[in-house]
Backbone as CSV, one residue per row, in Angstrom:
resi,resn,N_x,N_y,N_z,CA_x,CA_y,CA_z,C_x,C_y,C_z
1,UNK,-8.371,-14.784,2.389,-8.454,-14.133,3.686,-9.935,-13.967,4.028
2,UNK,-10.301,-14.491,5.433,-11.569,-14.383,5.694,-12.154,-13.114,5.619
3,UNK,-11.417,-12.514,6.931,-11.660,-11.240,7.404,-10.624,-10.070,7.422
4,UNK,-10.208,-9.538,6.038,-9.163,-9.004,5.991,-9.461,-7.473,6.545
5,UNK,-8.099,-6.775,7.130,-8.481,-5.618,7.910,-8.698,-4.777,6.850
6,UNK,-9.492,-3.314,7.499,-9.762,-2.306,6.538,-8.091,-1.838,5.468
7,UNK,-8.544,-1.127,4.398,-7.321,-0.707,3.655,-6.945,-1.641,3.159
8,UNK,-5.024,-1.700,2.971,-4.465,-2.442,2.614,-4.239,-3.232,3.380
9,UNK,-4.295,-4.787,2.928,-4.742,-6.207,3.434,-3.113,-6.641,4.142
10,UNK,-2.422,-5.745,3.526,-1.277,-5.829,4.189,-0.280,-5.157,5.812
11,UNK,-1.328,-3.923,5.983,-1.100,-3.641,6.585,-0.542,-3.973,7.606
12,UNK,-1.163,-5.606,8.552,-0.872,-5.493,9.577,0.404,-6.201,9.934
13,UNK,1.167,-6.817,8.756,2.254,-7.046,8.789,3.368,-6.611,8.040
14,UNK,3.189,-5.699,7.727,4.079,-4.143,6.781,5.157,-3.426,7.848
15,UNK,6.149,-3.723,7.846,6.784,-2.450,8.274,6.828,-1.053,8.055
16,UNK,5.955,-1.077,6.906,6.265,0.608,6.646,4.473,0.685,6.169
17,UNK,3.502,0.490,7.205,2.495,0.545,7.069,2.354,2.042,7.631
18,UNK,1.472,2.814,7.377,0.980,4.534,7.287,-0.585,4.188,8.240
19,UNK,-0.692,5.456,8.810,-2.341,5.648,9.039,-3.308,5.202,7.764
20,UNK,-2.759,6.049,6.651,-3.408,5.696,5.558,-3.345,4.317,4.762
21,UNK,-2.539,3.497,4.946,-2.770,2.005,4.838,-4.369,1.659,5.540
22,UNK,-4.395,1.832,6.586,-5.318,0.880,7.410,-6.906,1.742,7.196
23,UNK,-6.883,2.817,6.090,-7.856,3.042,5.784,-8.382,3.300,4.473
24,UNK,-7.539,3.007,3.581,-7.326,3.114,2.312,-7.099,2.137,1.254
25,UNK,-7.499,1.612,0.473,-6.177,0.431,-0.101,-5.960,0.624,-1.236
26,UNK,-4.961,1.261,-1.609,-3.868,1.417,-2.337,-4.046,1.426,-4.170
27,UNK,-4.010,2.079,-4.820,-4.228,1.973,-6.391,-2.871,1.658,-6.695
28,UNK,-3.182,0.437,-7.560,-2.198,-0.258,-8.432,-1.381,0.633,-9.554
29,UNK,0.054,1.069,-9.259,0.702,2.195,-10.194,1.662,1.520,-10.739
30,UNK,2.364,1.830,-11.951,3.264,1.477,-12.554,4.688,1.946,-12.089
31,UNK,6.047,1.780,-11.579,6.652,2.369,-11.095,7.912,2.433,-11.995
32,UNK,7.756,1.760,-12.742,8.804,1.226,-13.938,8.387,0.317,-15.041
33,UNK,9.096,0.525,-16.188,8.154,-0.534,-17.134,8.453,-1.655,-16.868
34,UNK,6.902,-2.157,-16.466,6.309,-3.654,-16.277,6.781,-4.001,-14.554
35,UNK,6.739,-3.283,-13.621,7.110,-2.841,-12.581,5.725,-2.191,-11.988
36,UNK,4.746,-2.726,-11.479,4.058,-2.102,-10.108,3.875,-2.895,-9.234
37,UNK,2.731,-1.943,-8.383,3.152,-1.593,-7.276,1.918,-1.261,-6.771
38,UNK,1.373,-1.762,-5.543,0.087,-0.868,-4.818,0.050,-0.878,-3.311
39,UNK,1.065,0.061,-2.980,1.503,0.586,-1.867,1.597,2.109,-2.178
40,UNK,0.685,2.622,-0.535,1.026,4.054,-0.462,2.818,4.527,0.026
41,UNK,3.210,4.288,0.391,4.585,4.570,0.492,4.906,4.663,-1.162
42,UNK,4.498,4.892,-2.195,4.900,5.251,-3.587,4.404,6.152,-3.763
43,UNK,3.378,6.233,-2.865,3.010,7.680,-3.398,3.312,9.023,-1.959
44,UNK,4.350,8.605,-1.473,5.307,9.731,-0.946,6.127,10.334,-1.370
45,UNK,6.967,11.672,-1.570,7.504,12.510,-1.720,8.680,11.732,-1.336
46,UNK,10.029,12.077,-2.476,11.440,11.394,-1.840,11.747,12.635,-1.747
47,UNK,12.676,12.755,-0.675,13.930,13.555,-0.498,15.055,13.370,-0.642
């Protein structure tokens, strides 16, 4: 990617992209063993 946007590089074609996508990009977490992940939507609160 030449000119990738601020944050996560994914943002601009994410459906579940956040304010904080497009200014942030994302730390790589484990979500399960041998299972990650580096999206902020993991690091939201489930209900």
């Amino acid at each position: 990617m030449m000119d990738p946007p601020p944050g996560c590089k994914f943002n601009p074609r994410c459906a579940h992209a956040m304010d904080i996508c497009r200014q942030r990009i994302p730390e790589i977490k484990e979500l399960s063993s041998g299972h990650f992940a580096a999206c902020h939507l993991h690091d939201q609160p489930t209900v």
